[in-house]
SEVEX-518696 format. One record per atom (N, C-alpha, C): residue in one letter; atom name; x, y, z. Coordinates in steps of 0.05 Angstrom, whole numbers. Atoms other than C-alpha are relative to their C-alpha. Example, Ala and Ser with C-alpha at 12.3 -4.5 7.8 and 13.67 -1.06 7.14 Angstrom:
2
+------+------+--------+--------+--------+
! rest ! atom !      x !      y !      z !
+------+------+--------+--------+--------+
!    a !    N !     18 !    -24 !      0 !
!    a !   CA !    246 !    -90 !    156 !
!    a !    C !     18 !     24 !      0 !
!    s !    N !    -16 !    -24 !     -1 !
!    s !   CA !    273 !    -21 !    143 !
!    s !    C !    -15 !     22 !     14 !
+------+------+--------+--------+--------+
This chain:
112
+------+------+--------+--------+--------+
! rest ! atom !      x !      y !      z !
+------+------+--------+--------+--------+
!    x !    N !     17 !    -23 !      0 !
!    x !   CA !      0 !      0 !      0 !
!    x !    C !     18 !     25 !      0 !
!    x !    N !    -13 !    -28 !      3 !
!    x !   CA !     29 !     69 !    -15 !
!    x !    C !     -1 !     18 !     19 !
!    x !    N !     13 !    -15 !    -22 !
!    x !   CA !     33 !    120 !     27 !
!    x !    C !     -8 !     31 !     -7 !
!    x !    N !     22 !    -24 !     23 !
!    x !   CA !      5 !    175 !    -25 !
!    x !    C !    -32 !    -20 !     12 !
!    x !    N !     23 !     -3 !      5 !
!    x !   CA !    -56 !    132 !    -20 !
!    x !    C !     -8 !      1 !     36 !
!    x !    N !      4 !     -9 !    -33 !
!    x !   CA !    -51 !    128 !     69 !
!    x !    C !     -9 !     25 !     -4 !
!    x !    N !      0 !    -35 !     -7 !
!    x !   CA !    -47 !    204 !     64 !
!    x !    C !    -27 !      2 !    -11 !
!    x !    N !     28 !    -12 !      9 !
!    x !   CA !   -106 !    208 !     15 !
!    x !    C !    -29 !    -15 !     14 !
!    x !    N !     19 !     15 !    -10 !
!    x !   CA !   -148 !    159 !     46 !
!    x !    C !     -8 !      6 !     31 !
!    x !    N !      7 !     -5 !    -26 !
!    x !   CA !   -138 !    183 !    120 !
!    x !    C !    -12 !     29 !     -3 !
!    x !    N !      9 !    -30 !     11 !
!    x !   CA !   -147 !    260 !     90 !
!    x !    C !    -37 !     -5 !      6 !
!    x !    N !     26 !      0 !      3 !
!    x !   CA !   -216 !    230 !     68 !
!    x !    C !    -13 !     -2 !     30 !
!    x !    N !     17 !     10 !    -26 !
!    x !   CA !   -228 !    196 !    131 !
!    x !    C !     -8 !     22 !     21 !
!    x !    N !      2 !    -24 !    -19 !
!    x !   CA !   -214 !    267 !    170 !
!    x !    C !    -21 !     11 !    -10 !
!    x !    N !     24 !    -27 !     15 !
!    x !   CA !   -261 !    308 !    119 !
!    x !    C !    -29 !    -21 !     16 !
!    x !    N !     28 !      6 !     -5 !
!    x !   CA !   -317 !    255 !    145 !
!    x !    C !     -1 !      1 !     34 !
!    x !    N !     -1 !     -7 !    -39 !
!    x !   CA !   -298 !    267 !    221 !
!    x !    C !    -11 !     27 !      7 !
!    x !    N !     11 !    -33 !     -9 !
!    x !   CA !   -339 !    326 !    246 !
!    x !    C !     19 !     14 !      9 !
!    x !    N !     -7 !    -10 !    -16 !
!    x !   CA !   -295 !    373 !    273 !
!    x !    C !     27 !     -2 !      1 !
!    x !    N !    -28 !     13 !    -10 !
!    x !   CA !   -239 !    328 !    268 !
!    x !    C !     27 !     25 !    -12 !
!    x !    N !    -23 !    -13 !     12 !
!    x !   CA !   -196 !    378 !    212 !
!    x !    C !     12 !     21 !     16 !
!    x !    N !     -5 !    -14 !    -19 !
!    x !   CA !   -195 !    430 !    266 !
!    x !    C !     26 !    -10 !     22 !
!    x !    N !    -14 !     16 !    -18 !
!    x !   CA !   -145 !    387 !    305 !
!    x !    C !     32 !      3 !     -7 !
!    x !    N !    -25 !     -5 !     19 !
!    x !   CA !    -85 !    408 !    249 !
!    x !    C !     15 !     33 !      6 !
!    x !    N !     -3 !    -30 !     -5 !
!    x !   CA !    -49 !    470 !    268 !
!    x !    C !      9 !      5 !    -37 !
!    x !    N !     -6 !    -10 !     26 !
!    x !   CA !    -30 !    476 !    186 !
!    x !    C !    -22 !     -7 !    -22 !
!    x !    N !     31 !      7 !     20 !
!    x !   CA !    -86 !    470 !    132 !
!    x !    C !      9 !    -31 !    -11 !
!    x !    N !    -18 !     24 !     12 !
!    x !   CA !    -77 !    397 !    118 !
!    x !    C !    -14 !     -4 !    -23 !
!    x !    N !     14 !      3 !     25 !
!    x !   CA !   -122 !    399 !     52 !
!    x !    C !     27 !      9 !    -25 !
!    x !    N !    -26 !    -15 !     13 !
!    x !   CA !    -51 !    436 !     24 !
!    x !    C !     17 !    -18 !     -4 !
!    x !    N !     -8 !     21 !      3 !
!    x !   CA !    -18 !    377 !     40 !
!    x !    C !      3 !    -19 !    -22 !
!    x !    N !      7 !     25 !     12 !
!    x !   CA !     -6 !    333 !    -20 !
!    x !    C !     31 !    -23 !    -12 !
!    x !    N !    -10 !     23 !     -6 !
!    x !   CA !     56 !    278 !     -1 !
!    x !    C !     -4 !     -3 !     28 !
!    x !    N !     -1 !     17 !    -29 !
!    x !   CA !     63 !    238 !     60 !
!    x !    C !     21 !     14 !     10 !
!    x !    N !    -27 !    -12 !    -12 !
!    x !   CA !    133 !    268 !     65 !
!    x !    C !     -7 !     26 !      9 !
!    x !    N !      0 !    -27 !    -11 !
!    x !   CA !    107 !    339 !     77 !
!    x !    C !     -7 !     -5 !     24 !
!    x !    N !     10 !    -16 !    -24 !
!    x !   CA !     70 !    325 !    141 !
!    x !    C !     14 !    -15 !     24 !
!    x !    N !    -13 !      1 !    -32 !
!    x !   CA !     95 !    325 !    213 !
!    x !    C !      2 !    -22 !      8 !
!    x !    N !      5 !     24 !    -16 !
!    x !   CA !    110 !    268 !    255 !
!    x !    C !    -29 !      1 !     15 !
!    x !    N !     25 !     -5 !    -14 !
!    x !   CA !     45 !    294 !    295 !
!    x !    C !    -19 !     -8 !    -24 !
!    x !    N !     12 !      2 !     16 !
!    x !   CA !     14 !    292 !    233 !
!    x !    C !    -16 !    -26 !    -14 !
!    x !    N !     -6 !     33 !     12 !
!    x !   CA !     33 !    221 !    202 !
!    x !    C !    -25 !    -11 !     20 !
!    x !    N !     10 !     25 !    -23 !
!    x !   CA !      6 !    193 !    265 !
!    x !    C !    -32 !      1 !      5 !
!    x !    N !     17 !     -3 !     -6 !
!    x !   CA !    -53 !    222 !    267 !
!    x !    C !    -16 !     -6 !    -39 !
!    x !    N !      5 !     11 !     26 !
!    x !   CA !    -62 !    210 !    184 !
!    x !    C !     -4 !    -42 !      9 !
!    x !    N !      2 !     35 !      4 !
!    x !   CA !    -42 !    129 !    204 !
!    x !    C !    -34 !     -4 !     21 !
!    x !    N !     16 !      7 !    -17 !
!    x !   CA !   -101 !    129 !    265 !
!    x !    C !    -24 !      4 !    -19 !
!    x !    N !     22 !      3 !     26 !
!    x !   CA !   -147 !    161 !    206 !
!    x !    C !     -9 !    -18 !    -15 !
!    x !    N !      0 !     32 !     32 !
!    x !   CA !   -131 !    104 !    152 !
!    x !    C !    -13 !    -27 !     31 !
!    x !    N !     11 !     27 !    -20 !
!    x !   CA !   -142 !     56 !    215 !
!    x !    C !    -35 !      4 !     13 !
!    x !    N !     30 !     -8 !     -6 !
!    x !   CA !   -210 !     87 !    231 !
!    x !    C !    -14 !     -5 !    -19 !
!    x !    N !     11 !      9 !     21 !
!    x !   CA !   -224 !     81 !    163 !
!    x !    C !     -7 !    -28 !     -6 !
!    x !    N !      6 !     25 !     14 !
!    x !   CA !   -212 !     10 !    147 !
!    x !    C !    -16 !    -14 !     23 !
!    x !    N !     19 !     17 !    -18 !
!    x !   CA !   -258 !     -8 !    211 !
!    x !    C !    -26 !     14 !    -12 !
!    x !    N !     30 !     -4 !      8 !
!    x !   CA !   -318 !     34 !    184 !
!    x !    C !    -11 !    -30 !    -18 !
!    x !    N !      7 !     25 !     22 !
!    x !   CA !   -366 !    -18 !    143 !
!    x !    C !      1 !      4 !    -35 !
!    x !    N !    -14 !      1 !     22 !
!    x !   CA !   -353 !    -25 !     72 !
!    x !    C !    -21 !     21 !    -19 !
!    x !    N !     21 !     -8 !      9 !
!    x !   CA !   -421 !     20 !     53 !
!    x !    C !     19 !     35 !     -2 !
!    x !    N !    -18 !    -32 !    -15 !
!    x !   CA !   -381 !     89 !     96 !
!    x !    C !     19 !     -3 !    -21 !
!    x !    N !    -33 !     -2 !     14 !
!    x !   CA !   -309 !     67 !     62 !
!    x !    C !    -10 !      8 !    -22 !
!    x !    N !      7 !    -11 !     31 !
!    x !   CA !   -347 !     74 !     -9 !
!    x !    C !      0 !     32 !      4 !
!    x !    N !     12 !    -41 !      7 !
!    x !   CA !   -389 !    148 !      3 !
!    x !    C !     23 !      7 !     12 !
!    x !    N !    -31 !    -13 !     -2 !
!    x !   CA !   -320 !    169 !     32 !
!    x !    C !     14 !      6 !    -28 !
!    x !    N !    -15 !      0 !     19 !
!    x !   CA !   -282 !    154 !    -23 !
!    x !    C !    -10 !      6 !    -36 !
!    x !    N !     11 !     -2 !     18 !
!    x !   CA !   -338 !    169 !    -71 !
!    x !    C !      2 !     34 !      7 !
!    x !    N !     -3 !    -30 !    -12 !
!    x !   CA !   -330 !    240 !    -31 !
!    x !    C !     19 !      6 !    -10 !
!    x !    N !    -24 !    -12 !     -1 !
!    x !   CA !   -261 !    244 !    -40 !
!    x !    C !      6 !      0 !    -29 !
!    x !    N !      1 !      3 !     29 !
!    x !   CA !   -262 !    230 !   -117 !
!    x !    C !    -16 !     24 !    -12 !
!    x !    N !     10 !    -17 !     11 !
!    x !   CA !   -309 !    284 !   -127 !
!    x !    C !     20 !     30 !     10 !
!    x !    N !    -12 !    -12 !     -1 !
!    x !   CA !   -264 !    324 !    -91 !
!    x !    C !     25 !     11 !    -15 !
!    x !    N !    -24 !     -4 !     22 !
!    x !   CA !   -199 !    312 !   -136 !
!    x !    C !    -11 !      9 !    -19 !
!    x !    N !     11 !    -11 !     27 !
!    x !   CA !   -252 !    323 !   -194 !
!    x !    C !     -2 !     23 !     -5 !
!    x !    N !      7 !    -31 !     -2 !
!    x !   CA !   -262 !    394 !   -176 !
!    x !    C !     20 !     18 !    -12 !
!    x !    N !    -30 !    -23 !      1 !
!    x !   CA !   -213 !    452 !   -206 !
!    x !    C !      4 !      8 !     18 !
!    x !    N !     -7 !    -24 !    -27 !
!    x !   CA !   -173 !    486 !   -158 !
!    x !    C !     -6 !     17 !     10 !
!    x !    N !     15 !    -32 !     -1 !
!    x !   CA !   -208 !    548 !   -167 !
!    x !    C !    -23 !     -8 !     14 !
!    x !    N !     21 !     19 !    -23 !
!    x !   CA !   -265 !    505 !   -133 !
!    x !    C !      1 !     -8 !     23 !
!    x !    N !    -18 !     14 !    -32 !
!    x !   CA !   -234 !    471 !    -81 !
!    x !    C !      3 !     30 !     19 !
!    x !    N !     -6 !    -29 !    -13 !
!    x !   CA !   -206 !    538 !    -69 !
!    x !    C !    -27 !     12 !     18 !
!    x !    N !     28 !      1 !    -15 !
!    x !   CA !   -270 !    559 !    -60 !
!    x !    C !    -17 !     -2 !     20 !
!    x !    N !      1 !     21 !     -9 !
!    x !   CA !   -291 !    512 !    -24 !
!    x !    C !     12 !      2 !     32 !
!    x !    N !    -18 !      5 !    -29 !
!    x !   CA !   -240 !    514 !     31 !
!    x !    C !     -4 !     28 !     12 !
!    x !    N !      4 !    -32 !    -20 !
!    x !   CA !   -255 !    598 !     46 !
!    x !    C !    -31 !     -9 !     12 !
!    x !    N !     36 !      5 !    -16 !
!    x !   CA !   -335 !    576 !     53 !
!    x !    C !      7 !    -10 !     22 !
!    x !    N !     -6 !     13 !    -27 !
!    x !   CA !   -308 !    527 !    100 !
!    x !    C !     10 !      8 !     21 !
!    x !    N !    -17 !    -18 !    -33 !
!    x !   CA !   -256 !    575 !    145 !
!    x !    C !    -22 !     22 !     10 !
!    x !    N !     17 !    -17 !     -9 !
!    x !   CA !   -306 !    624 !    142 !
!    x !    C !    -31 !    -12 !     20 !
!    x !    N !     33 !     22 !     -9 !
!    x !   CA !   -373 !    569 !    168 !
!    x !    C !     16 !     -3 !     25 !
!    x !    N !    -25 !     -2 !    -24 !
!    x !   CA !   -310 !    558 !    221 !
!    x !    C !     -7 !     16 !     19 !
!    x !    N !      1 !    -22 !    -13 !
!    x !   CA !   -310 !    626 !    241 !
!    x !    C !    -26 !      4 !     13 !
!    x !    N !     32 !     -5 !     -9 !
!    x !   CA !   -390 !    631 !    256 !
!    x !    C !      1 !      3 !     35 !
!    x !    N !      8 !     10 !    -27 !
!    x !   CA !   -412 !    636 !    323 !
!    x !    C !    -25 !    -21 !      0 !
!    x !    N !     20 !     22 !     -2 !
!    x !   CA !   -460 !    576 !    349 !
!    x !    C !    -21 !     15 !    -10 !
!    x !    N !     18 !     -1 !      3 !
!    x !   CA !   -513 !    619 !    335 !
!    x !    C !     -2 !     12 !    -34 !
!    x !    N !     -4 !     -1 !     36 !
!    x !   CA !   -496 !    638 !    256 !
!    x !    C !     -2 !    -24 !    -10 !
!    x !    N !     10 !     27 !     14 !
!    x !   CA !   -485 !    567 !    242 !
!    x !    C !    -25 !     -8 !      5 !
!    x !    N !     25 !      4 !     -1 !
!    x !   CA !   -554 !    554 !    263 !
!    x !    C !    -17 !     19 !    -14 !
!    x !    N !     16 !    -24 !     19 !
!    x !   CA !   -581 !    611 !    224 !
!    x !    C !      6 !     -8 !    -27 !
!    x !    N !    -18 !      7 !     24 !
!    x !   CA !   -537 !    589 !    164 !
!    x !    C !    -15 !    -31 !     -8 !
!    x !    N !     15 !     24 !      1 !
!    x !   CA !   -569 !    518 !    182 !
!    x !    C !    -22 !     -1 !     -9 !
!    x !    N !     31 !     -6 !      8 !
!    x !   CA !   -636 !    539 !    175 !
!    x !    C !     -3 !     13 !    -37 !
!    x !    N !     -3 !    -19 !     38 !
!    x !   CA !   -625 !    582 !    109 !
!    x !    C !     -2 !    -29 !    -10 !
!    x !    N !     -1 !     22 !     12 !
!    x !   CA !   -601 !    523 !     80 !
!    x !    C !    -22 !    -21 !     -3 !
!    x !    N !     25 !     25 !      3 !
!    x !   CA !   -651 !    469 !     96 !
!    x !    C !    -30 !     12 !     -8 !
!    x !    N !     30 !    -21 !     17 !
!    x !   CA !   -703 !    523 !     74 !
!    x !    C !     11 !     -8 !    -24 !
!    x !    N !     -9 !     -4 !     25 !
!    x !   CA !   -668 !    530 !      8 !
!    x !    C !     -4 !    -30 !     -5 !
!    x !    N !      0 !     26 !     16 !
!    x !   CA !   -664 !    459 !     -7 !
!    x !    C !    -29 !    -11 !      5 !
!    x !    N !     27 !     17 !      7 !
!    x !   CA !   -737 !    435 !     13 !
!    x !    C !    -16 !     19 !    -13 !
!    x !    N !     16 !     -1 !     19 !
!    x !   CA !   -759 !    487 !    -33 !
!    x !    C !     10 !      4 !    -28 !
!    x !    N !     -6 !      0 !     27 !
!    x !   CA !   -719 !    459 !    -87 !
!    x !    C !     17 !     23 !     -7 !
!    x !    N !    -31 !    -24 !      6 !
!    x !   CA !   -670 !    519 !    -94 !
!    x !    C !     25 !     -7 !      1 !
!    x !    N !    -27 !     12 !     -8 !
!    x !   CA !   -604 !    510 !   -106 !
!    x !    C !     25 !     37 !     -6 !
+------+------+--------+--------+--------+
């Protein structure tokens, strides 16, 4: 097993951990060898891949069906992507719940 695909596969496993990416003092989505990240890092990438291969085999797919759409994206996306996210970060409890609500309005009336 590679350890390009450890890295990408524990990556995934973090993006499906609530909360978990928060735990990285460096943006680890920036990340892309094994060699760049920290011994702190590695170890907490190998506990990921090991969390992973215990989910059931249904999770391991939509993960990796997650993480595939993710590589699919242009950068300029991703990019994207990753300010919505520091910024949804930044909220206080009571924005993300406002933000929550918007949303699940918007989608049960079909809006996108």
């Amino acid at each position: 097993m590679s350890r390009g695909f450890v890295a990408a596969v524990s990556l995934a496993a973090l993006l499906a951990r609530p909360g978990a990416a928060r735990a990285f003092q460096m943006p680890l989505l920036q990340v892309q060898r094994w060699e760049d990240l920290s011994p702190e890092q590695r170890s907490r990438a190998l506990e990921n891949y090991q969390h992973f291969q215990r989910l059931p085999e249904r999770d391991r797919a939509r993960i990796e069906q997650r993480y595939q759409r993710w590589q699919g994206l242009d950068p300029g996306e991703q990019e994207r992507i990753r300010r919505s996210y520091d910024r949804y970060q930044q909220m206080t409890p009571d924005e993300k719940r406002n933000f929550a609500e918007r949303y699940q309005q918007r989608s049960k009336g079909g809006q996108r």
